[in-house]
C-alpha positions in Angstrom: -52.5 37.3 40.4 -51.9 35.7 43.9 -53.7 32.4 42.1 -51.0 32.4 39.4 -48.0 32.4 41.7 -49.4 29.7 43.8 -50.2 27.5 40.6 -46.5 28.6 39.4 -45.0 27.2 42.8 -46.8 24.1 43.3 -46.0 23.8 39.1 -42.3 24.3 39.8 -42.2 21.9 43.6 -43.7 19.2 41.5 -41.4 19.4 38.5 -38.4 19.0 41.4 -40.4 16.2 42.8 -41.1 14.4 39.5 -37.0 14.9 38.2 -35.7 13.6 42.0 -38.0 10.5 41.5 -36.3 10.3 37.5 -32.7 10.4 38.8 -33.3 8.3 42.3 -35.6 5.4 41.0 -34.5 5.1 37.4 -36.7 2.9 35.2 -33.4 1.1 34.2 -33.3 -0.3 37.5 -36.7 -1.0 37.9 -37.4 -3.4 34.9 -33.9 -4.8 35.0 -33.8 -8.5 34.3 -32.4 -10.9 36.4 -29.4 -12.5 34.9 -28.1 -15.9 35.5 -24.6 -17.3 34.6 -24.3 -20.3 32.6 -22.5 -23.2 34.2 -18.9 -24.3 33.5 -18.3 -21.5 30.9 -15.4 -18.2 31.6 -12.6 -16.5 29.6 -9.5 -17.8 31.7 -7.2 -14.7 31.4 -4.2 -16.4 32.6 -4.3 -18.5 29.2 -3.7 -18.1 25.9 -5.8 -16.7 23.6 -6.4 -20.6 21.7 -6.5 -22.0 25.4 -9.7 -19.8 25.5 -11.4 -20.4 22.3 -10.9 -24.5 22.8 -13.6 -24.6 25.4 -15.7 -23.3 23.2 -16.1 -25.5 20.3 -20.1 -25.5 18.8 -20.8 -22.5 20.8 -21.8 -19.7 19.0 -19.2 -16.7 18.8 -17.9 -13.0 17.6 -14.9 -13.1 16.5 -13.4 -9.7 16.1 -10.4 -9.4 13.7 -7.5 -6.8 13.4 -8.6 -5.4 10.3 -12.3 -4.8 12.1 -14.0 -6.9 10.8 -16.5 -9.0 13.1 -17.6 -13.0 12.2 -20.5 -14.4 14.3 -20.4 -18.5 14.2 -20.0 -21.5 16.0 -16.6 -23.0 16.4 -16.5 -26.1 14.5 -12.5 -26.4 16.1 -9.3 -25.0 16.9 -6.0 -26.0 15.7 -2.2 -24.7 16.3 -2.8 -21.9 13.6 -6.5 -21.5 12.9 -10.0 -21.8 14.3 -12.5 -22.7 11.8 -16.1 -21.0 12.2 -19.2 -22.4 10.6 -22.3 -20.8 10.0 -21.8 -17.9 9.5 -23.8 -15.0 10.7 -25.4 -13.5 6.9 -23.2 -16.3 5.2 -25.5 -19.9 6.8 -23.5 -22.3 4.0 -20.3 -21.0 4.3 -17.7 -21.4 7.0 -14.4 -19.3 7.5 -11.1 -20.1 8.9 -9.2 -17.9 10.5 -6.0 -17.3 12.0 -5.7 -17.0 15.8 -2.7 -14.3 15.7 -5.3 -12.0 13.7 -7.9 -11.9 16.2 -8.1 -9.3 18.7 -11.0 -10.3 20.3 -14.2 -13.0 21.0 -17.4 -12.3 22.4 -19.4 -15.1 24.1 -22.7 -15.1 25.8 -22.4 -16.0 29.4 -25.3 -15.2 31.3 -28.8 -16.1 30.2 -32.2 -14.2 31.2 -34.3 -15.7 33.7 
């Protein structure tokens, strides 16, 4: 009997061991990439939404609509009114244009893995 509540007690201190090694050294953190940021590329928030999107001409982008629906392409270019995206993501042999005012948002990868 004495056995059992020793092997219960050094069951239960190395269960609090093992779950305060979890929650202080997570393995997140421990095989976390380094990221590095890609040169002369930024959202400039001060801008327009078109002052943003002009930089990145035959970069590859989401473009997330109104309506909800998401387009991954590359800019081909931006006008007053539109922005015309080429091969699209599902779609390689069509292109799309779209109008600036319906887009609510663009994603664009910044940073690169080293």
């Amino acid at each position: 009997m004495k056995e059992l509540k020793v092997i219960c007690f050094a069951s239960i201190v190395l269960f609090i061991i093992c779950a305060a090694a979890i929650l202080l050294f997570p393995a997140g953190a421990q095989a976390q990439s380094k990221v590095a940021a890609i040169e002369g590329v930024g959202f400039n928030v001060a801008g327009s939404l078109k002052d943003n999107l002009k930089p990145l001409v035959n970069k590859d982008v989401y473009v997330n609509l109104r309506s909800g629906k998401t387009y991954q392409g590359f800019i081909k270019s931006v006008g007053d009114h539109f922005v015309h995206l080429e091969k699209i993501a599902g779609k390689e042999y069509f292109d799309a244009l779209v109008r600036v005012e319906d887009i609510s948002a663009i994603e664009v990868r910044f940073r690169e893995p080293r």
